[in-house]
C-alpha positions, 0 to 999 in steps of 0.5 A: 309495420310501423308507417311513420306519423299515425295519419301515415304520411311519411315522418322523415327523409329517408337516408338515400334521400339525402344529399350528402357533402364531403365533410370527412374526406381524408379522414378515417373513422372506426365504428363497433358493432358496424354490421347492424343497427346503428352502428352500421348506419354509422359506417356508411353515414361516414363512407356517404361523406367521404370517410375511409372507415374501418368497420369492426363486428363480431359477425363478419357475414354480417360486418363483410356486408355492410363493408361492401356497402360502404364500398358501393357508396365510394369509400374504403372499408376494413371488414374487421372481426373483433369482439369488444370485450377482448382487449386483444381483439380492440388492439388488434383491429385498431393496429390494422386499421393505422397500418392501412390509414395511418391515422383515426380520426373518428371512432364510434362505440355502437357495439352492444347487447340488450338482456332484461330480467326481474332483479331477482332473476337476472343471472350473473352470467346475464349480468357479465355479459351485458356489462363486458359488452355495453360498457367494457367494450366501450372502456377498452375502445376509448383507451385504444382511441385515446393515444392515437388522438393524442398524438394527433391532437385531434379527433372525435369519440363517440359512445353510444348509450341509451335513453336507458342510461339518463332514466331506468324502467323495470326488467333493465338492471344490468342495460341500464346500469352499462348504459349510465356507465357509459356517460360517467366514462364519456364525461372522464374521457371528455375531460382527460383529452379535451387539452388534446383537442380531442372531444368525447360525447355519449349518444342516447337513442331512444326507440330505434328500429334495429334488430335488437327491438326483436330482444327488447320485445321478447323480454319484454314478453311481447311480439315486435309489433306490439312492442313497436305500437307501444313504442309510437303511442309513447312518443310525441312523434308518434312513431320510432326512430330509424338507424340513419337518425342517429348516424345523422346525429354522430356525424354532427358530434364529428364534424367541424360544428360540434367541436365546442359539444364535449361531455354531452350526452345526447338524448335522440327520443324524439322527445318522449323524455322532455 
């Protein structure tokens, strides 16, 4: 188990320590892929902070869950079922979610999958899934946003992509190529809304402690644990990311701070790529 600095003091806050404020009362945010990692620590970073937020996953045991904890911490959720990839399902969800707000001001594209193989072994199906995934799903999320916030003439896009989209490392062509993919989208989307008052930045984890750590490890042909201690010795921290680190810095690129912050895409690695 990963214990925070090598000497084992604790490295960081965890998320309930925090004390949070109320920067996003009134408004609503939609986050993808909500019922796990990142994009869950997403939701209930922007329910902690007084969002009403729309929560949209293809699990739904998975998606009720977090919406319930987002319900706890005081705010209102929509547990919604929907699979990025499918345009009627994006559409779907984001009529549901104005039907009950009447409004979007926040919207989150964390929704992804993880594959990996030696080039010449990766499957086109591998390939499809991975990009339908990881960068239509983001595509078809942004276009749905788009006119709503235009309306509005304001409102804060977030993608999520990856340190694996800035730079590529073996086994990772189908990731990394939807990864890049998603910060050439964040720049177009940034400059087609940005008269709107609308801003879009991409969002680049580095190791983070999710569920999908379980893949990258068995393609990887290695255990989670190993992977993880590889992943420590890698960073000048000296440790991984959690979850609530990077919803720490989405609610950033939401808030009234960053609205100068356009285009960007955001590299949270703890400084392993400086």
């Amino acid at each position: 188990m990963d214990t925070g600095r090598p000497d084992g003091r604790k490295a960081a806050r965890t998320m309930d320590e925090h004390i949070f404020g109320k920067r996003f009362e009134g408004q609503v945010a939609l986050v993808t892929g909500a019922g796990k990692g990142i994009g869950r620590a997403c939701a209930l970073r922007f329910a902690r902070e007084g969002a009403c937020v729309a929560l949209l996953s293809r699990t739904q045991a998975n998606n009720d869950d977090a919406a319930a904890e987002c319900r706890r911490a005081g705010a209102a959720a929509l547990a919604l079922r929907c699979d990025v990839a499918s345009q009627a399902d994006i559409h779907a969800a984001f009529e549901r979610t104005l039907a009950e707000w009447g409004r979007i001001d926040i919207v989150v594209a964390a929704a992804g999958v993880y594959s990996g193989a030696a080039l010449p072994e990766v499957p086109l199906a591998q390939w499809q899934r991975t990009i339908d995934t990881n960068l239509t799903g983001v595509f078809l999320t942004d276009r749905a946003a788009a006119p709503i916030m235009m309306r509005q003439r304001c409102g804060s896009i977030i993608n999520v992509s990856s340190v694996a989209g800035v730079t590529s490392w073996q086994r990772t062509a189908e990731y990394s190529a939807a990864k890049s993919g998603v910060i050439g989208l964040t720049r177009s989307v940034a400059v087609e809304l940005a008269p709107y008052g609308v801003t879009c930045n991409a969002l680049c984890p580095g190791s983070t402690r999710t569920d999908q750590v379980l893949d990258v490890a068995r393609y990887a042909g290695m255990s989670p644990e190993a992977w993880l201690a590889a992943r420590r010795r890698d960073s000048p921290t000296g440790r991984v990311a959690e979850p609530w680190e990077m919803a720490g810095v989405a609610a950033f690129l939401a808030s009234p701070d960053a609205r100068y912050i356009n285009g960007q895409s955001i590299v949270v690695d703890g400084g392993i790529n400086m």
